[in-house]
C-alpha positions as CSV (number, residue, x, y, z in Angstrom):
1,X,85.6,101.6,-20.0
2,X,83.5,98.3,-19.2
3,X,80.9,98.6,-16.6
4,X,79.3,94.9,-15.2
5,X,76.2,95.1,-13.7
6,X,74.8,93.3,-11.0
7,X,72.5,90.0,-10.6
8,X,69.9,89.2,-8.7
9,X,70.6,86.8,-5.4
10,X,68.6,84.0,-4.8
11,X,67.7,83.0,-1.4
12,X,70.2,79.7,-1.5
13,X,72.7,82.6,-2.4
14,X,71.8,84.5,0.7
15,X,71.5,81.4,2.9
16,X,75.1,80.5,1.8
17,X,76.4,83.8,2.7
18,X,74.9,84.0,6.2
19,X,76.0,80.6,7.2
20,X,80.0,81.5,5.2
21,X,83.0,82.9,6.5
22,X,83.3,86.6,5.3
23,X,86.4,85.4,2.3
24,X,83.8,82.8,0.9
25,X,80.4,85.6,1.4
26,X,82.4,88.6,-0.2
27,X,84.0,86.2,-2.9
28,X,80.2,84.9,-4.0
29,X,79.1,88.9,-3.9
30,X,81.8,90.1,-6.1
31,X,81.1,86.9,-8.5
32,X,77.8,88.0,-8.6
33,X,79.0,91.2,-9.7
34,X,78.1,93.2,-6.6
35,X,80.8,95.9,-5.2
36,X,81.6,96.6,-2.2
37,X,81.1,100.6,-1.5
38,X,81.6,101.2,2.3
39,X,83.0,99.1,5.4
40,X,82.7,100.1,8.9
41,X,84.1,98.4,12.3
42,X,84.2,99.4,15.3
43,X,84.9,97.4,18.9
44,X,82.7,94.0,18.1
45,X,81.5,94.1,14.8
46,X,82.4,94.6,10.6
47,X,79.7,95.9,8.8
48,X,79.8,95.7,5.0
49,X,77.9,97.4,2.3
50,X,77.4,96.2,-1.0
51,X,75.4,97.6,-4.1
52,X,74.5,96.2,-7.6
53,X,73.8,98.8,-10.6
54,X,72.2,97.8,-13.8
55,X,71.3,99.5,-16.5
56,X,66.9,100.8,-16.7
57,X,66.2,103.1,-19.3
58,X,69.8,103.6,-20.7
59,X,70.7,104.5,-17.0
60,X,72.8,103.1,-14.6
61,X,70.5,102.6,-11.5
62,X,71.1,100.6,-7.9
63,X,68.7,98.1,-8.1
64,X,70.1,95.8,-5.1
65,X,72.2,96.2,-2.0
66,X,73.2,93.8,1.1
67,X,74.8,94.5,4.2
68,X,76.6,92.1,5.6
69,X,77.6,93.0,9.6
70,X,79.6,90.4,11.9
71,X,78.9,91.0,15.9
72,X,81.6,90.1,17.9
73,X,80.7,88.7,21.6
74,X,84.1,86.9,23.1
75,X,84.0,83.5,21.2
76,X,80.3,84.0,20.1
77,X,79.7,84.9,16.7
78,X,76.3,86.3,15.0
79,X,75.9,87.3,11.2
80,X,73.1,89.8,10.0
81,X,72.7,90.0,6.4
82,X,69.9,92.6,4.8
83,X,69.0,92.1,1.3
84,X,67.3,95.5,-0.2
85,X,65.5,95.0,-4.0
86,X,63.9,97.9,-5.5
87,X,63.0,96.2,-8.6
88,X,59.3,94.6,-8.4
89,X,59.7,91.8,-10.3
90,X,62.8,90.9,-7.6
91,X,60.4,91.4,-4.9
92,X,58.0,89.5,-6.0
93,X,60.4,86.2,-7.0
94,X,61.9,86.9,-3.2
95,X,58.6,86.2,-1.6
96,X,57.8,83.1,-4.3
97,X,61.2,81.8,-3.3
98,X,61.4,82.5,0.7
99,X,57.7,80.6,0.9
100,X,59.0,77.9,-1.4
101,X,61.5,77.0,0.9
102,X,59.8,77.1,4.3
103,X,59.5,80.5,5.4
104,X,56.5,82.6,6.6
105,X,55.9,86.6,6.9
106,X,56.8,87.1,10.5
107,X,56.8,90.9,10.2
108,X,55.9,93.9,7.8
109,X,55.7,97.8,8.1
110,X,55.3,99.8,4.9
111,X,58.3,98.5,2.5
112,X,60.2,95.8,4.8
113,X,59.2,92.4,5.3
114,X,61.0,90.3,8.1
115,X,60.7,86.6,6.8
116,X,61.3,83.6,9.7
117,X,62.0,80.0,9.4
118,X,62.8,78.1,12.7
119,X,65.1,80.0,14.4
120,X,66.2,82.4,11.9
């Protein structure tokens, strides 16, 4: 038995899965050796739930998870996607990268931090 770990997404990874259709998102997820472990819908919206293990300490570990949900509204369309790290070192690239490329701390409570840029 083989197990493939997980890598770490970039945000250009995560911009191109917000702004791709689900096929082209879930394709770039499972190349990045995420899997997807639960799906829900329900009347106007898919939510998707994807986690990443590697190996800390000679133990396999979830280090990184995304869901991915699709609302439904008639013809309108709106994608959430929440990126979750709980490696440091991730975090800490995250916020070098998200300020890099134009966005500011809109919000922060405890653990979460809610990063804007223009309208999104």
């Amino acid at each position: 038995m083989q197990s493939s770990f997980g890598q770490k997404l970039s945000i250009t990874s995560l911009e191109t899965i917000l702004y791709s259709s689900f096929t082209a998102a879930d394709s770039l997820l499972k190349e990045a050796k995420f899997k997807l472990a639960d799906k829900e819908t329900g009347k106007g919206y898919h939510n998707y739930y994807y986690t990443s293990y590697q190996m800390v300490d000679g133990a396999k570990q979830l280090l990184r998870s995304l869901s991915l949900m699709d609302v439904y509204d008639g013809p309108d369309t709106s994608r959430l996607i929440l990126y979750r790290t709980y490696n440091k070192d991730d975090q800490e690239e995250m916020k070098r990268q998200l300020i890099a490329t134009g966005y500011a701390l809109f919000k922060r409570s405890a653990n979460d931090f809610v990063y804007k840029k223009e309208n999104y």
